[in-house]
C-alpha positions as CSV (number, residue, x, y, z in Angstrom):
1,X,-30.4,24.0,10.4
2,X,-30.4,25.0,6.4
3,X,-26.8,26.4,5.2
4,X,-27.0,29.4,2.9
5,X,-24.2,30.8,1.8
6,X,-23.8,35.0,1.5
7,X,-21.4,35.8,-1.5
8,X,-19.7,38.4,0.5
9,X,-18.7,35.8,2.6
10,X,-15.2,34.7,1.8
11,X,-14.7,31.9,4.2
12,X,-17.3,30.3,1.9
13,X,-18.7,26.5,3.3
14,X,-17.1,23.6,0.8
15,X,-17.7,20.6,0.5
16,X,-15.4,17.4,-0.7
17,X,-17.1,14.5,-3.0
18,X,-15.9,11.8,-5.1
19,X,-18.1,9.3,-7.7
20,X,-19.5,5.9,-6.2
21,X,-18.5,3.6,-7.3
22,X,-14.7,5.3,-8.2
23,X,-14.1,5.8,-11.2
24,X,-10.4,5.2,-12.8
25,X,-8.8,8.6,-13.1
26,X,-11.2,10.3,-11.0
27,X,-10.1,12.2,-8.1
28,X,-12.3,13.5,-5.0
29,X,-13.2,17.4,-5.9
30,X,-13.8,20.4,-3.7
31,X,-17.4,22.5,-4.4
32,X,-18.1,25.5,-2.6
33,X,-21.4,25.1,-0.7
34,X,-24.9,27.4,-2.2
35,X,-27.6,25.5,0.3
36,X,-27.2,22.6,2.5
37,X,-30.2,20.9,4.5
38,X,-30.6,17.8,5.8
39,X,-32.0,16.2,2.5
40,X,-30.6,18.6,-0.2
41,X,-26.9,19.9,-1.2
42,X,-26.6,22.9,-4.0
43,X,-22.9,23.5,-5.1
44,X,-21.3,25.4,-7.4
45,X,-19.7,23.9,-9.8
46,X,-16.9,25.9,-10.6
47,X,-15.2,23.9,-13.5
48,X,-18.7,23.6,-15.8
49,X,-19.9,27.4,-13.8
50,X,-22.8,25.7,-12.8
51,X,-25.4,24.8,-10.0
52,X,-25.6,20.8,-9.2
53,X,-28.4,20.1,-6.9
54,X,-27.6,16.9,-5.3
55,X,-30.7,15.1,-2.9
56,X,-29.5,12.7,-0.1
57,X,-29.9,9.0,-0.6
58,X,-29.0,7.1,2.4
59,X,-24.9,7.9,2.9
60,X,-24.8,9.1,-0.7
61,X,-25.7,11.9,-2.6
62,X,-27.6,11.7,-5.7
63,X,-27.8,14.6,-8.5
64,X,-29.9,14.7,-11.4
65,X,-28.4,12.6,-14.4
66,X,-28.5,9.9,-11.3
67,X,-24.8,10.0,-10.7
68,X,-24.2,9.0,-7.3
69,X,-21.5,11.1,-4.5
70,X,-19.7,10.2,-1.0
71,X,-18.6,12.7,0.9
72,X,-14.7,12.3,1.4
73,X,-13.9,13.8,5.1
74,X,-10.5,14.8,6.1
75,X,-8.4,12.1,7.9
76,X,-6.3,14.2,10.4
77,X,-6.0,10.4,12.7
78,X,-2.5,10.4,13.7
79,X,-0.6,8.0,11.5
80,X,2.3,6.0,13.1
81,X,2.5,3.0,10.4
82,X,4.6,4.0,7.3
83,X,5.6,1.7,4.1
84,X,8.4,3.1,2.2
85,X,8.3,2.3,-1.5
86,X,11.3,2.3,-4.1
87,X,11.2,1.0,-7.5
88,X,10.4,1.2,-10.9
89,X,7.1,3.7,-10.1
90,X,9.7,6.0,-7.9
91,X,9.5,6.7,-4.4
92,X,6.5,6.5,-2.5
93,X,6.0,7.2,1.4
94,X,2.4,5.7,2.7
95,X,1.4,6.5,6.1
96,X,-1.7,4.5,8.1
97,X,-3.5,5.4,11.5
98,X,-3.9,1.7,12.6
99,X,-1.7,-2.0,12.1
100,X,-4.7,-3.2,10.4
101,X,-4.5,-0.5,7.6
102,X,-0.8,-0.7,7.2
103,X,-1.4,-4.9,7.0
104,X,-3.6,-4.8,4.4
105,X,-1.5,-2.6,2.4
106,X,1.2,-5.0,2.6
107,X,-0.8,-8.6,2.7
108,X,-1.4,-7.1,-1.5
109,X,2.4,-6.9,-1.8
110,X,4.0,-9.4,0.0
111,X,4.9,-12.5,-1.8
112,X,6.1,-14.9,0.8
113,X,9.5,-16.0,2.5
114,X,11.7,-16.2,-0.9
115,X,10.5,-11.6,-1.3
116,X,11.5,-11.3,2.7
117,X,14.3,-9.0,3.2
118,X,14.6,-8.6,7.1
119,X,12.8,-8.0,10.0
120,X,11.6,-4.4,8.3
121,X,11.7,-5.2,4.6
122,X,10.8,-7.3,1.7
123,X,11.0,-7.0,-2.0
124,X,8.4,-8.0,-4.8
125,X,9.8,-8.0,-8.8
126,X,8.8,-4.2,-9.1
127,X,10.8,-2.9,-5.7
128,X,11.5,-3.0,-2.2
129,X,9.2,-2.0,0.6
130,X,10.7,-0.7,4.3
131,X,8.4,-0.8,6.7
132,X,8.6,2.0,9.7
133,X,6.6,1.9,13.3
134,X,6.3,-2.4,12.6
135,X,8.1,-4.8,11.8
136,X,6.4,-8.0,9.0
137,X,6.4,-10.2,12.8
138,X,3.9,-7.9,13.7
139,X,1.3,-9.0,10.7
140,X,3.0,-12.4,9.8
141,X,4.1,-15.5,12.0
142,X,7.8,-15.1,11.0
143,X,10.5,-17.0,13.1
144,X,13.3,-14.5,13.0
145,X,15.7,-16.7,15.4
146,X,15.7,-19.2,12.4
147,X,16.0,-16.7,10.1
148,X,18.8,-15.3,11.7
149,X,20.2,-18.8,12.5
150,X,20.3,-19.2,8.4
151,X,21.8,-15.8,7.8
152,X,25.0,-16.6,10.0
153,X,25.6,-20.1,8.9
154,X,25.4,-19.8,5.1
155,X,28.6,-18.6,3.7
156,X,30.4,-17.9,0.2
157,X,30.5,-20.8,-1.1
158,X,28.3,-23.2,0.7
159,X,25.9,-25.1,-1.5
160,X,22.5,-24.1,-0.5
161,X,18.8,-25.7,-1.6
162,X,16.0,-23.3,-2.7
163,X,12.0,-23.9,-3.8
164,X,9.7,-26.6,-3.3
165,X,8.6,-29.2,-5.8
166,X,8.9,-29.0,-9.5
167,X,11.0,-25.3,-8.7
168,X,13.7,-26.7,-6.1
169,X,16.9,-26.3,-7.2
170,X,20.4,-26.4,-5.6
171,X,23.6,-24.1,-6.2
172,X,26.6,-23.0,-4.7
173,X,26.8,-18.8,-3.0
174,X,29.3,-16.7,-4.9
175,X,28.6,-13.5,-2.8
176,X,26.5,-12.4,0.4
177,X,25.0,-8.3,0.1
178,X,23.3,-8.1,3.5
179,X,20.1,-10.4,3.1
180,X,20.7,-11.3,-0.1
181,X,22.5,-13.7,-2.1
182,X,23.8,-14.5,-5.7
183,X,23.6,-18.0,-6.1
184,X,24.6,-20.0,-9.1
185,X,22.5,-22.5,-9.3
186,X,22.7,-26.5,-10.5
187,X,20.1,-25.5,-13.5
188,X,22.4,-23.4,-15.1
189,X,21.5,-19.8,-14.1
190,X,22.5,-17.5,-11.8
191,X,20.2,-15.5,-9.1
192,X,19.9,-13.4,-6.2
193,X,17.6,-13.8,-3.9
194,X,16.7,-13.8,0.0
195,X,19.0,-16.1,2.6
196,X,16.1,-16.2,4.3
197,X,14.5,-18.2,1.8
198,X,17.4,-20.9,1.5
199,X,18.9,-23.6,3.5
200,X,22.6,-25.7,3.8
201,X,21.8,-28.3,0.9
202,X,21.2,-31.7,2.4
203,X,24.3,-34.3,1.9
């Protein structure tokens, strides 16, 4: 049934669109609703104090100048997954419904074993990442009885062999922080990094 709104009508209907495709710096807006049918939207364009008139066009909407809309619905899905991010960009707290969502967000982050900071946590070059409600075994095939293995055999000290190829190098611990340690290594420069991502060096 058409939707016409009555101005004395304070619980006005509104609608929430953004542009298809996005476009950088854009953000979805809120319009209050004029006319709605199953073919037509009128808004009210309260920035510009306009009318758009926007005509339906499969899932999208479609006004005038040919600029095409999607309607951006509330997500009110309960959302157990969280990533916590700390780094140079700040803080930032990101909460998904499903595993799926959460392990997409972090399959574009994560690096690979020599980033991996524990069962919960890995780094990249720009911050760390905690993960809450999973755990990286969940998304990833990771072999935490090694990994724990490695953390409680490598000591201050030991000589320990890092990369693969071309980038393996060997070096000696000088401290242990947790999951992580500063290793000076054979080429001449000091790092820390992962224990997770090293072994005992081969004699």
């Amino acid at each position: 049934m058409p939707y016409t709104s009555d101005r004395n009508n304070r619980q006005r209907k509104t609608v929430t669109l953004e542009i298809v495709p996005p476009v950088p710096g854009s953000k979805p807006h809120k319009y209050p609703v004029t006319f709605e049918s199953e073919s037509l939207l009128e808004l009210r364009d309260t920035f510009l104090r306009s009318t758009m008139t926007l005509r339906r066009n499969g899932a999208e909407w479609v006004n005038d100048m040919g600029v095409r809309f999607a309607e951006v619905r509330a997500d009110r899905r309960p959302k157990p997954y969280t990533v916590v991010y700390s780094g140079m960009d700040g803080r930032l707290e990101t909460k998904f419904a499903t595993l799926a969502e959460a392990a997409e967000y972090v399959y574009a982050r994560y690096q690979g074993v020599e980033y991996f900071d524990g069962a919960k946590a890995f780094h990249t070059d720009y911050g760390a990442y905690v993960l809450k409600g999973f755990a990286l075994a969940d998304i990833y095939a990771i072999d935490y009885r090694n990994y724990e293995a490695t953390r409680q055999l490598l000591a201050v000290g030991d000589r320990v062999q890092a990369g693969q190829g071309a980038d393996a190098d060997a070096g000696r611990i000088r401290s242990i922080d947790g999951v992580m340690a500063t290793v000076a290594w054979d080429s001449g420069v000091i790092t820390t990094a992962p224990l997770a991502g090293m072994t005992r060096e081969a004699r």
